[in-house]
KEFITI-257881 format. One line per 3 residues: number of its first residue (from 1); for each residue x negated, y, z of C-alpha. Coordinates in steps of 0.25 Angstrom, whole numbers. Example, Ala and Ser with C-alpha at 12.3 -4.5 7.8 and 13.67 -1.06 7.14 Angstrom:
! residues 2
1> -49,-18,31 | -55,-4,29
END
This chain:
! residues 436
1> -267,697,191 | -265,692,176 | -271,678,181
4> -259,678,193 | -249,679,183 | -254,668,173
7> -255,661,186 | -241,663,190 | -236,660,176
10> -243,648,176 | -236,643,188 | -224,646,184
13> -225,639,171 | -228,627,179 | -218,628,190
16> -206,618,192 | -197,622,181 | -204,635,176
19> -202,629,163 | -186,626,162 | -177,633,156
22> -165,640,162 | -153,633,167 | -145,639,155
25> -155,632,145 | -150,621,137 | -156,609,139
28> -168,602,135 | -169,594,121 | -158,600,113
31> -162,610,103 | -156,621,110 | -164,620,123
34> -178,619,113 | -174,631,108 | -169,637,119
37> -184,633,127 | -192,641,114 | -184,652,115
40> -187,653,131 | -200,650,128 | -202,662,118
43> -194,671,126 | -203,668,139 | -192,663,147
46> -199,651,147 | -214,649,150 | -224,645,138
49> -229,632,143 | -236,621,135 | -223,611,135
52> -215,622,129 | -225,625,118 | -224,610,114
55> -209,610,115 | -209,620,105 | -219,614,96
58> -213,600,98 | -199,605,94 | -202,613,83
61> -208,601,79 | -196,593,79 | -186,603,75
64> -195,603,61 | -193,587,61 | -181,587,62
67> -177,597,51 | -187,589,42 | -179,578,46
70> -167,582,43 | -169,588,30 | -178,573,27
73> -163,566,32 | -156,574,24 | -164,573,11
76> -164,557,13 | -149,556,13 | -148,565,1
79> -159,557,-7 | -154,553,-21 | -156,537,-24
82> -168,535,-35 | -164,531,-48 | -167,518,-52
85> -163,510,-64 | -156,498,-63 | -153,485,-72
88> -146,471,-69 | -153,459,-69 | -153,452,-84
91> -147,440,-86 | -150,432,-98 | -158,420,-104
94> -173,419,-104 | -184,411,-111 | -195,408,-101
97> -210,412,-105 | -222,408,-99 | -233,417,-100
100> -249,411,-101 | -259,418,-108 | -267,412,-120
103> -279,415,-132 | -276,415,-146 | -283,404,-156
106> -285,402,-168 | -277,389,-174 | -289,387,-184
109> -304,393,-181 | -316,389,-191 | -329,390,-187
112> -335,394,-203 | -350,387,-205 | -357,386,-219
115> -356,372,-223 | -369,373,-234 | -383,380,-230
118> -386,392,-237 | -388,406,-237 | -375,415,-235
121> -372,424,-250 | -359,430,-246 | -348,433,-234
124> -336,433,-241 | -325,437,-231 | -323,450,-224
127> -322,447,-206 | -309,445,-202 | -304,443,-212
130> -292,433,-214 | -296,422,-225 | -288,412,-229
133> -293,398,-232 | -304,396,-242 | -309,410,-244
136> -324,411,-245 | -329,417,-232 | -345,414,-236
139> -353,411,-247 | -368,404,-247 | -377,404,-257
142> -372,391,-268 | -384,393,-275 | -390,380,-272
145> -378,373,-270 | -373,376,-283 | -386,370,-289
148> -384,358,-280 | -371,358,-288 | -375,358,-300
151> -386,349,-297 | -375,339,-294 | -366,339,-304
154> -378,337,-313 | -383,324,-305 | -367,320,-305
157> -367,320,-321 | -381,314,-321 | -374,301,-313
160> -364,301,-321 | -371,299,-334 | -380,289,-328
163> -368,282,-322 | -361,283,-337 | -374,276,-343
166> -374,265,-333 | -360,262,-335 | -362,261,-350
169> -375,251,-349 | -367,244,-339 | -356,241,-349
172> -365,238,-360 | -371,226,-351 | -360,220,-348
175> -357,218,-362 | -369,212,-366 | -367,202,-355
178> -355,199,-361 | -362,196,-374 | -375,189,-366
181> -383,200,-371 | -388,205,-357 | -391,198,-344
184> -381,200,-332 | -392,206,-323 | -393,218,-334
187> -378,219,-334 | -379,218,-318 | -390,230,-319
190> -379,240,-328 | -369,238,-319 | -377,241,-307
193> -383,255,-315 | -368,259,-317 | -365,257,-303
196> -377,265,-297 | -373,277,-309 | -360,277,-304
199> -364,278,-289 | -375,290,-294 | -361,296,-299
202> -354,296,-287 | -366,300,-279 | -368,311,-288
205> -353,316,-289 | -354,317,-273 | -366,325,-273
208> -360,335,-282 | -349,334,-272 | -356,337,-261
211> -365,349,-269 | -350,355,-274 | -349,357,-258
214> -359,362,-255 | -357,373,-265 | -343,375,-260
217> -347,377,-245 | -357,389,-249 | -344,395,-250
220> -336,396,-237 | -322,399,-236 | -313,401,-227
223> -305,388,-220 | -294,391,-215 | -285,403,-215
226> -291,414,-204 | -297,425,-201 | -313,425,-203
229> -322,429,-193 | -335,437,-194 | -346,432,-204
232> -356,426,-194 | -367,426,-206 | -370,435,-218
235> -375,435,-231 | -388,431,-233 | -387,419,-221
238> -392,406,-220 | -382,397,-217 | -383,382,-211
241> -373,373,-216 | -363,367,-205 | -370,376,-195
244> -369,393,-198 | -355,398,-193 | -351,409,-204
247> -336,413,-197 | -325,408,-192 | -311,409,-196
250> -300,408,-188 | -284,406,-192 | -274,415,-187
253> -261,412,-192 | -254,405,-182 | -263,405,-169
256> -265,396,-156 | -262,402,-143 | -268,394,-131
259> -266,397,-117 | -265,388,-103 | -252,383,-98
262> -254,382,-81 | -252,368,-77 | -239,371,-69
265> -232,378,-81 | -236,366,-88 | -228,356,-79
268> -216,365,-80 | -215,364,-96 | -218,349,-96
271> -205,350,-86 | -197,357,-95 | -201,348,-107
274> -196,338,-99 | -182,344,-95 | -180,348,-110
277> -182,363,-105 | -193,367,-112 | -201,360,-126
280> -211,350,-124 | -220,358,-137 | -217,368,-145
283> -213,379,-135 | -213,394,-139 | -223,403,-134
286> -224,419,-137 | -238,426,-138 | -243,440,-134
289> -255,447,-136 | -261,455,-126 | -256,468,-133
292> -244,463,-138 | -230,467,-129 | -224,452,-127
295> -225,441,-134 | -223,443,-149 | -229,430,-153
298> -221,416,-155 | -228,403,-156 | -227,389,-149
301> -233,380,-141 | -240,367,-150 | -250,362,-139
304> -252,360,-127 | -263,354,-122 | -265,338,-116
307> -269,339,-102 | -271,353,-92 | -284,357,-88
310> -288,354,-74 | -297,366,-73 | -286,377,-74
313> -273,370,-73 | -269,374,-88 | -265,366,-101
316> -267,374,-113 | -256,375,-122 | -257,381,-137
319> -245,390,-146 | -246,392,-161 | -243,406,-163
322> -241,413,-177 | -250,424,-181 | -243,429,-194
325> -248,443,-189 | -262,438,-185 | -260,446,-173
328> -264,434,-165 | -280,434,-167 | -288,422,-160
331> -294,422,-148 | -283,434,-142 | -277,433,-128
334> -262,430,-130 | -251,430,-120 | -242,418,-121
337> -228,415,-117 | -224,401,-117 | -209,396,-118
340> -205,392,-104 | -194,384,-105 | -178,386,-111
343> -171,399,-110 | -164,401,-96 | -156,413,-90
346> -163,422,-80 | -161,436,-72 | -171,445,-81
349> -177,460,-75 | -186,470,-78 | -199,467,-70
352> -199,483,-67 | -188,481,-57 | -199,470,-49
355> -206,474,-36 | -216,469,-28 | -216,465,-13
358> -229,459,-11 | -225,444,-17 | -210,446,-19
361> -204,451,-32 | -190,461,-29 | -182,469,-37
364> -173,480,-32 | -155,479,-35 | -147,485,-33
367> -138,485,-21 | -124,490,-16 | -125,505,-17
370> -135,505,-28 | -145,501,-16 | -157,494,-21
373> -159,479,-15 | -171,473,-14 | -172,457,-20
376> -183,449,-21 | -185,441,-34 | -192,431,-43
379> -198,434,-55 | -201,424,-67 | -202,425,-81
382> -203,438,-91 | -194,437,-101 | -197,448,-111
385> -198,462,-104 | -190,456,-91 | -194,448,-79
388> -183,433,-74 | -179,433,-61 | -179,419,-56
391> -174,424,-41 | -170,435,-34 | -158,443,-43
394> -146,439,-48 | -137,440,-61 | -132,453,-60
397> -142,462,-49 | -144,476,-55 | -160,479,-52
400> -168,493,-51 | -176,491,-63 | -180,507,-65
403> -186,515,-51 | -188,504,-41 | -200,511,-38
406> -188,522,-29 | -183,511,-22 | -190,512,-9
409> -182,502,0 | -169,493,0 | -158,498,-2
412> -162,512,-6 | -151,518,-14 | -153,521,-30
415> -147,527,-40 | -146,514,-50 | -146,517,-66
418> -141,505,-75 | -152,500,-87 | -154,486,-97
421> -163,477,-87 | -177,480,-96 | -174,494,-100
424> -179,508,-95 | -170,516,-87 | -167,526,-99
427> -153,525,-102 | -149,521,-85 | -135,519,-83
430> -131,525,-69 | -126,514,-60 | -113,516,-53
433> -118,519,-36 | -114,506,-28 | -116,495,-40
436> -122,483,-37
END
């Protein structure tokens, strides 16, 4: 019995327009007929088969989408523009830098070896220390050459009373020739003794001469104004004369900076040499340290070199930096800007308002509406904290400097504050809506 009558129900579900709804039923695809066909569904005026139960599922599906959609919609359109800051394009005159990177030297480095053998008595300097030119650094042991001295002096004064006897005989002879009291060859003999004397003299004056030096050398001082280096030998040494390096100084005060000029850089300062557009020598150049913030360092070019080297393309070029504070220790890396040329006038910006589209370089201004536009530009030199723009903007353009990062396409509306181009948005101006 019960199988008869899932059996008739079942037929009846499939039969021609057992499914439709009554006459009186509003129509299919308005909201009202989808909620008319639930409730006849739940009420059993309609039969529970498959197609209605995905009807149902489907719409509540979409009456669910649509209200998120709506409320999405209506949140878009009520969405408060970003603040961003903005700042017009800089006008004013610039002094083009090049930039190249350089080592520190020393304008004058001595290598210190012992001029006399002997054996090191004394180090007489502390390392590192700054010594001025002809402070005693080391001492060696003048024992012997003080002896060799003396020794000297003493043959010198020997010479010279041999060289006084001989003159005196000499004399003597030739006034008896005079008188025919001695024979020429005698008189010939005297003066060749007073000659040989006086040449024993001078042999002995140079010897003491030469033993003065060497007693001078045991003490070895300083050659130059410097800093000294580490003593590479200690009391108690043996060291070779011309041969055993005991330290080096090096000067300090000014210093060289060298570093490589590319050869296309190069052409382009010869060009403008020859325009009258830039000096031929002497030009400025600032130097920074790898710690230091800019440049704080002055000096100038006083060499450049004869011919560019084939192997890199480069000609090395030489400034002459002061060092008052002997911040500038040889052998440091140095960052160098070279004076590029005369002073010009150019569009300066702060490179925080600069994207990056793959190879292109834009910048985001703002529009009609306080809409953000899109334009691409060219970027040259730094000139302190701000970038030249060689291409792209105009005198005058107000750029997004602050919150480019919420500016997700063109055209996006923003909510402009006015600052200094190179300041922080502290202290923004609000921007009237609808200025360019």
């Amino acid at each position: 019995m019960d199988m008869d009558i899932q059996r008739q129900t079942h037929n009846q579900a499939l039969a021609p327009g057992a499914g439709d709804p009554p006459a009186n039923y509003p129509a299919h695809g308005s909201e009202s007929a989808t909620r008319g066909t639930i409730r006849g569904v739940l009420a059993g005026h309609l039969p529970w088969t498959g197609a209605a139960l995905v009807l149902i599922a489907l719409v509540g599906t979409t009456l669910v989408a649509f209200g998120s959609g709506a409320n999405h919609d209506a949140g878009i359109g009520h969405m408060r523009p970003p603040d961003v800051s903005v700042a017009t394009v800089l006008t004013q005159s610039v002094q083009p830098w090049d930039e190249f990177t350089g080592r520190i030297t020393a304008v004058e480095s001595v290598e210190l070896r012992a001029r006399v053998s002997g054996y090191v008595e004394r180090v007489a300097y502390e390392e590192g220390q700054f010594v001025r030119k002809g402070d005693l650094l080391f001492l060696i042991d003048q024992r012997s050459y003080r002896a060799e001295y003396e020794r000297a002096r003493a043959e010198l004064a020997r010479a010279r009373s041999e060289a006084a006897l001989a003159r005196s005989q000499d004399e003597r002879t030739r006034a008896l020739v005079a008188a025919r009291a001695a024979s020429q060859e005698e008189s010939d003999e005297r003066r060749a003794a007073a000659d040989q004397s006086l040449a024993a003299v001078r042999a002995a004056e140079a010897a003491l001469e030469r033993a003065r030096l060497d007693l001078e050398f045991t003490e070895v001082r300083a050659p130059i104004d410097g800093r000294a280096g580490r003593a590479l030998i200690t009391a108690g040494n043996l060291a070779q004369a011309d041969s055993t390096l005991l330290t080096t100084v090096v000067s300090v005060d000014p210093v060289y900076v060298y570093f490589d000029a590319d050869e296309q850089t190069y052409l382009r300062y010869q060009g403008l040499a020859r325009s009258g557009e830039r000096a031929a020598s002497g030009n400025a150049v600032r130097i920074g340290l790898a710690t230091e913030t800019g440049f704080p360092h002055a000096g100038t070019v006083d060499f450049i070199d004869n011919q560019v080297d084939a192997g890199t393309g480069t000609i090395r070029v030489r400034a002459l930096v002061p060092n008052p504070g002997l911040l500038l220790t040889p052998g440091l890396f140095a960052r160098v800007q070279l004076q590029g040329g005369e002073e010009r006038a150019a569009l300066l910006i702060d490179d925080r308002a600069v994207l990056t589209d793959q190879d292109r370089k834009y910048v985001y201004v703002l529009g009609p509406g306080n809409a953000a536009v899109r334009k691409d530009v060219t970027l040259g030199r730094t000139s302190g904290d701000l970038r030249v723009v060689t291409a792209g903007l105009e005198a005058g353009d107000t750029i997004i400097v602050n919150g480019v990062q919420k500016v997700f396409f063109e055209g996006m509306p923003v909510s402009p504050q006015l600052v200094a181009m190179g300041e922080s948005s502290s202290g923004a101006v609000r921007v009237a809506a609808g200025s360019n």
